[in-house]
N, C-alpha and C positions, 0 to 999 in steps of 0.2 A: 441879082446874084453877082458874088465880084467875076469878073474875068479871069480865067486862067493861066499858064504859059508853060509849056511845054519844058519836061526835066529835058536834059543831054538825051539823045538817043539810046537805049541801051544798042549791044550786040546784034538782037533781035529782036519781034515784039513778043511781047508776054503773054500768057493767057491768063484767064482769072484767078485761076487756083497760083500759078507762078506771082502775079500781082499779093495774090494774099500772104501766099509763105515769106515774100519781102516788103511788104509795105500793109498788113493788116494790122499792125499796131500804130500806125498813125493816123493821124486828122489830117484835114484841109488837103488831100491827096484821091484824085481819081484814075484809073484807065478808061483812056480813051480810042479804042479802037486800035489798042496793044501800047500805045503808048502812057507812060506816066504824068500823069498832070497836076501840076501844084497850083493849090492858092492862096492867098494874101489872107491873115486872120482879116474874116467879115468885122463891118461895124456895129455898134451897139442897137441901129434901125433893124439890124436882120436876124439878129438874136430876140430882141423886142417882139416884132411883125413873127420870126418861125415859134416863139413862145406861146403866143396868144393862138397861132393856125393849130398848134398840135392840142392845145391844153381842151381846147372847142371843139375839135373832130374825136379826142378821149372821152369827154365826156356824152357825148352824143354815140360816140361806139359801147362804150361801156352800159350806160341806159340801156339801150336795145341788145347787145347783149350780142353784137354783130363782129366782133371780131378785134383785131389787136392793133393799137395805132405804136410806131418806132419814131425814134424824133436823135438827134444828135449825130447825124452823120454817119445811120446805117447803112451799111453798104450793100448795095442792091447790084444785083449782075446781071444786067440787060442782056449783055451775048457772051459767048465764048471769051471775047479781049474785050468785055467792054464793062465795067463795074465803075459806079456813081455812090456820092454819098450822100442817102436822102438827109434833109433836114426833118423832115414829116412823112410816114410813111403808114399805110393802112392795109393790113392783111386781114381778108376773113376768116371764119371759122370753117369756111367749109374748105378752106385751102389749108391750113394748117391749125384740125381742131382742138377746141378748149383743154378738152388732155394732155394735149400732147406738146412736151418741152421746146423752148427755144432754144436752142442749142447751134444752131446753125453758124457758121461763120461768116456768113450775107446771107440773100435771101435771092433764093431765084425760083426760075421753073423748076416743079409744079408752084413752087410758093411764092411766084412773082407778086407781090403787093397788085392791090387794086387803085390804089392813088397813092404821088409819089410829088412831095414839091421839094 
């Protein structure tokens, strides 16, 4: 995964919902423990390698019938200030089931993913 480097400080630290309202329509951008964190577009190994991880654990969730895999830099919100963008990500059905819409604008508790690369 590339390394990343910390924007300017803002005023204060963010929380996640404050991170979303100004920074959910970009890529390559995380909070990290309030802070905002940028990275360097990935190379063509890690679009390659996150292609092949997500398209293999789809088809194996889908088969079974286990639940929804996210891939492209969904944004998952580990804590209060802390929101990461999965490249692959895998929620079950019993955390957020087959009926019911994705709509979310990350994914957190109750609906933390079960695996997250």
């Amino acid at each position: 995964m590339a390394t990343g480097t910390l924007a300017p400080p803002p005023t204060k630290l963010l929380t996640a919902d404050e991170f979303m309202e100004r920074h959910g329509d970009e890529s390559r951008v995380d909070l990290v423990d309030g802070h905002v964190v940028r990275y360097p577009m990935p190379f063509a190994e890690h679009g390659y390698v996150g292609n092949k991880l997500c398209v293999r654990l789809t088809v194996f969730v889908e088969d079974r019938k286990l639940g929804r895999v996210f891939n492209n830099d969904t944004f998952i919100r580990v804590k209060a200030n802390k929101v990461r963008g999965a490249d692959c990500a895998f929620l079950s059905y019993t955390k957020l089931p087959v009926e019911a819409e994705v709509t979310q604008t990350y994914l957190a508790a109750p609906t933390m993913p079960e695996f997250v690369a």
